[in-house]
Structures are given as structure tokens and as C-alpha cells.
C-alpha positions, 0 to 999 in steps of 0.5 A, spaced: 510 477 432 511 478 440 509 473 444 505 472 451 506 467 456 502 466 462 503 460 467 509 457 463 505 457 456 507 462 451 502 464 446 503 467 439 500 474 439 498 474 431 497 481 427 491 486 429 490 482 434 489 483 442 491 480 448 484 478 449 484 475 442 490 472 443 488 468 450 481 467 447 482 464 441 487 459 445 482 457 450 484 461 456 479 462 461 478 469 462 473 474 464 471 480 459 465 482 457 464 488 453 471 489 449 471 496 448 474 497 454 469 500 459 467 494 464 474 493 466 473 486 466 478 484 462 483 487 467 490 484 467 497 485 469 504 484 466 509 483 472 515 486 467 513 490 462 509 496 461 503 495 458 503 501 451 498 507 454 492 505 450 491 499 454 490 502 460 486 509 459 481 509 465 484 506 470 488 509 476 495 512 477 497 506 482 494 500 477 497 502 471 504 504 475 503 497 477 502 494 470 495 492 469 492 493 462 485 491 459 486 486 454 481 487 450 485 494 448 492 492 448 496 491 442 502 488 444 508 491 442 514 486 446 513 480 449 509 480 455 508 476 461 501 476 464 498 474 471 490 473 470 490 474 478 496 477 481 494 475 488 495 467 486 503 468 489 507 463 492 509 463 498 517 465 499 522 464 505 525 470 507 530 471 513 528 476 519 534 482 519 532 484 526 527 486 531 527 492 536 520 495 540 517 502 537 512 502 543 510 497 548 504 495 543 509 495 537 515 492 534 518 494 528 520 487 523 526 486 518 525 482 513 530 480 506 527 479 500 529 477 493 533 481 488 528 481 483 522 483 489 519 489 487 514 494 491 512 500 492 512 503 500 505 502 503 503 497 500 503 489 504 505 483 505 502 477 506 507 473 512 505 465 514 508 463 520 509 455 523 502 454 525 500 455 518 497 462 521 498 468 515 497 476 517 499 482 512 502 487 514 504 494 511 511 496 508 514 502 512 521 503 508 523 505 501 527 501 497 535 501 500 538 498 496 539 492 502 533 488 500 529 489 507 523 489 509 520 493 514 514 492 518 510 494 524 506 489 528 501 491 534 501 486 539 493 483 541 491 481 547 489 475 544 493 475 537 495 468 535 500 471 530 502 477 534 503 473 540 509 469 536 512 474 533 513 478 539 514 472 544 518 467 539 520 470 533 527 473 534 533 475 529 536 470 524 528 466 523 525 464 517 518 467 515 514 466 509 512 472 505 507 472 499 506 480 495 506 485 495 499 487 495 495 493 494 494 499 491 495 505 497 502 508 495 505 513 492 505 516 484 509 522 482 505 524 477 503 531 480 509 533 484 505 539 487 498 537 489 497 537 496 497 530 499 494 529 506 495 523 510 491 520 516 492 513 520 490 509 526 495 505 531 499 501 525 496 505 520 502 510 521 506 504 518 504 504 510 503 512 511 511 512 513 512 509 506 508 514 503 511 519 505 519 517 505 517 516 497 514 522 496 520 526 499 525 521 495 521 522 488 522 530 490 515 532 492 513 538 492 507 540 494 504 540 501 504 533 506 500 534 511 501 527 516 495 525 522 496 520 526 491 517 531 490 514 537 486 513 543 492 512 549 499 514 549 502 508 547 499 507 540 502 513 538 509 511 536 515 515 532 513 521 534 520 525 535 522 522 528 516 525 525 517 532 528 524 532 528 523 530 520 517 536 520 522 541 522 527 541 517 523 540 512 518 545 509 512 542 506 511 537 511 507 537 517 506 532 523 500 532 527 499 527 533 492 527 536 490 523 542 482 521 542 482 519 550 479 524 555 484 527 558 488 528 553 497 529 554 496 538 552 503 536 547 497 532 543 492 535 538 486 533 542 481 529 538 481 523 533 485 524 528 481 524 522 476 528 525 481 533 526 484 532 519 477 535 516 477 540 520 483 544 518 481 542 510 475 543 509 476 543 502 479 537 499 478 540 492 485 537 487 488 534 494 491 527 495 488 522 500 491 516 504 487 513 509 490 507 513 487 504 520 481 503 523 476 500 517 470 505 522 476 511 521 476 509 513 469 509 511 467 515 515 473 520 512 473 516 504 465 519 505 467 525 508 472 527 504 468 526 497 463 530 500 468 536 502 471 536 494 475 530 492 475 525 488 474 519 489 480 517 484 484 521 488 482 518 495 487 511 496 485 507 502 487 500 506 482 498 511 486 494 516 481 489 519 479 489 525 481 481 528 483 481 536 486 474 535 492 477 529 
């Protein structure tokens, strides 16, 4: 008979009987509605274990590749743990590694993590500072097998947390980090499908994972990156990604300037803008949009309109706060 815990409580999960069933009947507070497994309602995630295939007909790539499943249709095979809502985390104190500038607006964030914290690049973190201020930011690497995390941080004028972190946070700090988060990354169910990649500013940051993942998972298909941004300075890694694209075949970096006298180096034009233009048809590609919510919004409609699905179009919207 397996057995499903849930904050500290473990329940038996009885013959024929679901997880939702199970919980029920045990007087658990949770949502669900239709029970056939169309509303999704009852969506639910195992941290550790894989959810049998059943359970997750119809959901996305990125939530069964992070264990969610509905549990009015699960089944359970093995013991289960179970979150009813995976972004009730606590706070972890983690060590800064490192910090070094990408530009003169950015700056690349080292942090451990846990032997048991699992992630997938592109996705975010949330991260608390003394003052009990909390901003998230996107995970640029890979695991390394270092434990380490790495994040950008663009400075604002008046940014309450990116101030400190630029000005007070050093090397061998502690920090609080709650996540990960989000479902914009990579999955290698279709190793030939074209992916196309557009970011704005820090948005390069989940992109980089991204792409690192989809090389190291032996993509095939074509990847084509844009990067944006109005002035020089937030354009940042330029020679590595163009040194990366030349020694790698199905890779292809553009970095566009959208100022009005733009460096002749740069492709001219926003980022997204410029990505649709050269693939006006986005039938079977792969998207990842990440930056400005403006740039988001406008290419998720754009995109749909030139013949992607939606399925297939994974977004994270940064939210535009000046005081970050």
C-alpha cells in the first residue's frame, strides 16, 4: 500500500484509490473540481518522484519534467511526497562564491546551494537581503557539479536591492535564497526542433541556461539567440556568445541596438522585432522569451500569429520595478 506524505503527514493511499481520493477522504483542503482530469484544478507536484505517465496527460513539457500531476488521475505506484503548492518554500542561507562585473550595469552573482537543491538553467530564485527586501533572479549556468549558482543582477538608479548588491554585497556573505521557480527551460524531448531564443537587458541571463542546457543535452536542431537592448551597455557577453557561435554549427547569435545610431557591429532594431522578421514562420519552433513584460507580451501574440503554438512558446516576463 504506498504511502503519501504531505507536510509531515503521511496517509495511506488505499486500492483503486487516487491521490485526490486518498487526500479527500483524509480531510486534506484541496482544490479539484471536475475529476476526469480536464480543469487541471487538482494540479499537484511530487518533489521526488516521477508521477506514473497517465497522471500528467495534458500538461506541458516543463511541469511534468518538474513532477507535477493531476491527482484525480494518479494512481500512485511507490511512495509519494507531495506539495499542494510548490512555491510555499522556505528560506535557505546560502554563501556568496564570488562577484565580478559583466558591464557597467551588471554583475554576475555566485552563490552555493544545497547538495539536494535541484534545478533546471532558466529558471529563478528568489533571493532576501538584510532588510528583509526579496527579488528574483534568473539561473544562468548549468549544474557543474560545484553546487553554484549563477545570477545577473542589473543595477537601477534607485533599486533598493541591486543598490546593495552592488555596493555592500561581497564575497563570503550570506544571503537567503528561496526556489526554484518557473517553467522556462529547456526539455530534450525533441532534439531537432528549431528553438528560438529573444531577451532584453538581464533576460540574457535564463536564455544562457537555455542554451548551455540544450548544447550539454546534444541539441541538434537549429538555436538561434537575440539579445536586445537600447544603449551599449546592457548588451553584456558578446564575445563569448560569438565566439560560441563560431565553433558551434547550430548556433546562431544576434545582438541587436535599438538606439538611434546604432554601433554598425550590432544588428539595428529590437531584438524581437528583428527575430520575426527573419522567421516569419514559426510553425514546429521552440520559443523562450525572457525580459521586458512589453517585448513578452508583443512576440507571445506575434509568434502565435506566425504559427506557433502556444504549447510551445515558454515565456518569463521580468517585472519592471525601478526601485529593485
Amino acid at each position: 500500500m504506498p504511502k503519501l506524505t504531505l507536510n509531515s503527514t503521511t496517509y495511506d493511499n488505499n486500492k483503486d484509490e487516487t491521490v485526490l481520493d486518498t487526500l479527500l477522504s483524509n480531510k486534506v483542503d484541496i482544490p479539484y473540481a471536475c475529476k476526469q482530469g480536464l480543469c487541471h484544478c487538482c494540479l499537484i507536484r511530487s518533489p521526488n518522484q516521477t508521477p506514473p505517465t497517465g497522471a500528467q496527460k495534458g500538461l506541458t513539457e516543463t511541469q511534468c519534467a518538474r513532477n507535477f500531476f493531476l491527482a484525480c488521475q494518479c494512481h500512485p505506484e511507490e511512495d509519494m511526497q507531495l506539495e499542494l503548492d510548490p512555491d510555499e518554500q522556505p528560506f535557505l542561507a546560502v554563501k556568496v562564491i564570488s562577484i565580478k562585473p559583466l558591464s557597467s550595469d551588471v554583475i554576475e552573482l555566485i552563490i552555493d546551494h544545497p547538495d539536494d537543491f535541484t534545478y533546471h538553467p532558466g529558471q529563478f530564485v528568489n533571493l532576501k537581503n538584510n532588510d528583509g527586501i526579496i527579488r528574483s533572479y534568473s539561473i544562468a549556468n548549468c549544474s557543474n557539479g560545484r553546487n553554484t549558482l549563477e545570477l545577473h543582477i542589473r543595477k537601477l538608479p534607485n533599486g533598493q536591492f541591486s543598490q546593495w548588491a552592488f555596493n555592500e554585497l561581497k564575497a563570503g556573505d550570506s544571503i537567503e535564497m528561496q526556489g526554484p521557480f518557473g517553467d522556462c527551460f529547456y526539455t530534450p524531448n525533441d532534439l531537432e526542433q528549431p528553438l528560438l531564443l529573444i531577451g532584453t537587458g538581464t533576460g540574457l541571463a535564463p536564455l544562457a541556461g537555455i542554451l548551455s542546457d540544450a548544447l550539454s543535452k546534444g541539441h541538434t536542431g537549429p538555436i538561434n539567440l537575440y539579445h536586445g537592448s537600447r544603449e551599449l551597455n546592457g548588451l553584456y557577453w558578446v564575445n563569448e556568445l560569438t565566439e560560441l557561435a563560431e565553433k558551434t554549427s547550430n548556433f546562431h547569435y544576434s545582438p541587436c541596438l535599438s538606439a538611434e545610431h546604432c554601433d554598425p557591429k550590432f544588428q539595428a532594431g529590437r531584438a524581437h522585432e528583428e527575430a520575426l522578421k527573419s522567421f516569419p514562420d514559426l510553425k514546429n519552433y521552440r520559443l523562450y522569451l525572457c525580459g521586458h513584460p512589453d517585448m513578452v507580451k508583443d512576440t507571445q501574440r506575434k509568434a502565435y500569429l506566425a504559427g506557433a503554438s502556444l504549447q510551445h512558446i515558454y515565456a518569463d516576463a521580468f517585472t519592471v520595478n525601478n526601485s529593485a
